[in-house]
N, C-alpha and C positions, 0 to 999 in steps of 0.2 A: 211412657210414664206409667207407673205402677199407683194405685192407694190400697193403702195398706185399713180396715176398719179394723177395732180393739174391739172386744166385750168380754164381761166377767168381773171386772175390777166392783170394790163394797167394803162395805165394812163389817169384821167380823171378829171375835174375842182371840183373844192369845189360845195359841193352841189347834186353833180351827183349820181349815182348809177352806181355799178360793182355785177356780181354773180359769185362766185366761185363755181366751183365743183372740186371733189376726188373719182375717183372711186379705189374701192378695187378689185384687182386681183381675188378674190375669196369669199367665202360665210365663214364666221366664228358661227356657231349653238352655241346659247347659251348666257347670256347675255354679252353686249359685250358698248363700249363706243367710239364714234366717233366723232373729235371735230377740232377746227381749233386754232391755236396759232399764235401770229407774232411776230415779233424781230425788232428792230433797230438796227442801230450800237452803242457799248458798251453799251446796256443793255441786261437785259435776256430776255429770251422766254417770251413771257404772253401769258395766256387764255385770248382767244375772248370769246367765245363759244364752248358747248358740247350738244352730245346729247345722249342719250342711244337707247338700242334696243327694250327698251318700251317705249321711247319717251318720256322723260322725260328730257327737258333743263334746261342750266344755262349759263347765260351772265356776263359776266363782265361790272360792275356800266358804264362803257368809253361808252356800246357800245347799252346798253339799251334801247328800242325804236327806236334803228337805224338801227339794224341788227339781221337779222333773219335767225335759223339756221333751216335747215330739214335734212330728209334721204329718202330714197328709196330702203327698201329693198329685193327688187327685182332685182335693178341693183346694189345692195354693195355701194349706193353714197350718198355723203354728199355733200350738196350744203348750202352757206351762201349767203343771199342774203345782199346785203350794200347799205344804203338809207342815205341821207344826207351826204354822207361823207367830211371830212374837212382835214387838214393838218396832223393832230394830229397821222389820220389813215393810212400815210405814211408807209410804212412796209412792210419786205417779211413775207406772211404766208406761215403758216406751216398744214398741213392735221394732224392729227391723227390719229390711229387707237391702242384701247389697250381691250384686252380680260383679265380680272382679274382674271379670274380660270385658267388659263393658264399663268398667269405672262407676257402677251406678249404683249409687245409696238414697235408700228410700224410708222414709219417718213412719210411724202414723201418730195418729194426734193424742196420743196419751189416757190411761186410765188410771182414776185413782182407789187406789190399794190402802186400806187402814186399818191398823190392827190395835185393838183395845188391849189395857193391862185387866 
């Protein structure tokens, strides 16, 4: 079992910048994919951002140019950095962590992200 801890998430004016980090409990050997999701009320999950353990990302079109994901794996953590942000990227994010030779997807329990007009 992995737990994933969030921090960073606040609230902060259009235009500002926030970083979130997620560190993982533990070390997972092997390739593995670590990535951040957000939600609104009544829609679904979305991808922000991912990244693997060769470092290899993908953005979602919203977020392109605005936000940037890393890792550190040495400390098990994933940090998104948030630049320009606007209303749009109001949202609680979601950390993820999933090992695909293991079948194993992992949550953490969410930050909430609010951006003022």
């Amino acid at each position: 079992q992995v737990q994933l801890v969030e921090s960073g998430g606040g609230l902060v004016q259009a235009g500002g910048s926030l970083r979130l980090s997620c560190a993982a409990s533990r070390s997972i050997f092997g390739f593995n994919v670590m990535g951040w999701y957000r939600q609104t009320p009544g829609k679904q999950r979305e991808l922000v951002a991912t990244i693997t353990s060769t470092r290899s990302t993908n953005y979602a079109d919203s977020v392109k140019g605005r936000f940037t994901i890393s890792r550190d794996n040495a400390k098990n953590t994933v940090y998104l950095q948030m630049n320009s942000l606007n209303p749009e990227d109001t949202a609680i994010y979601y950390c993820n962590f999933r090992v695909p030779s293991l079948n194993s997807n992992y949550w953490g329990q969410g930050t909430q992200v609010t951006v003022s007009s």
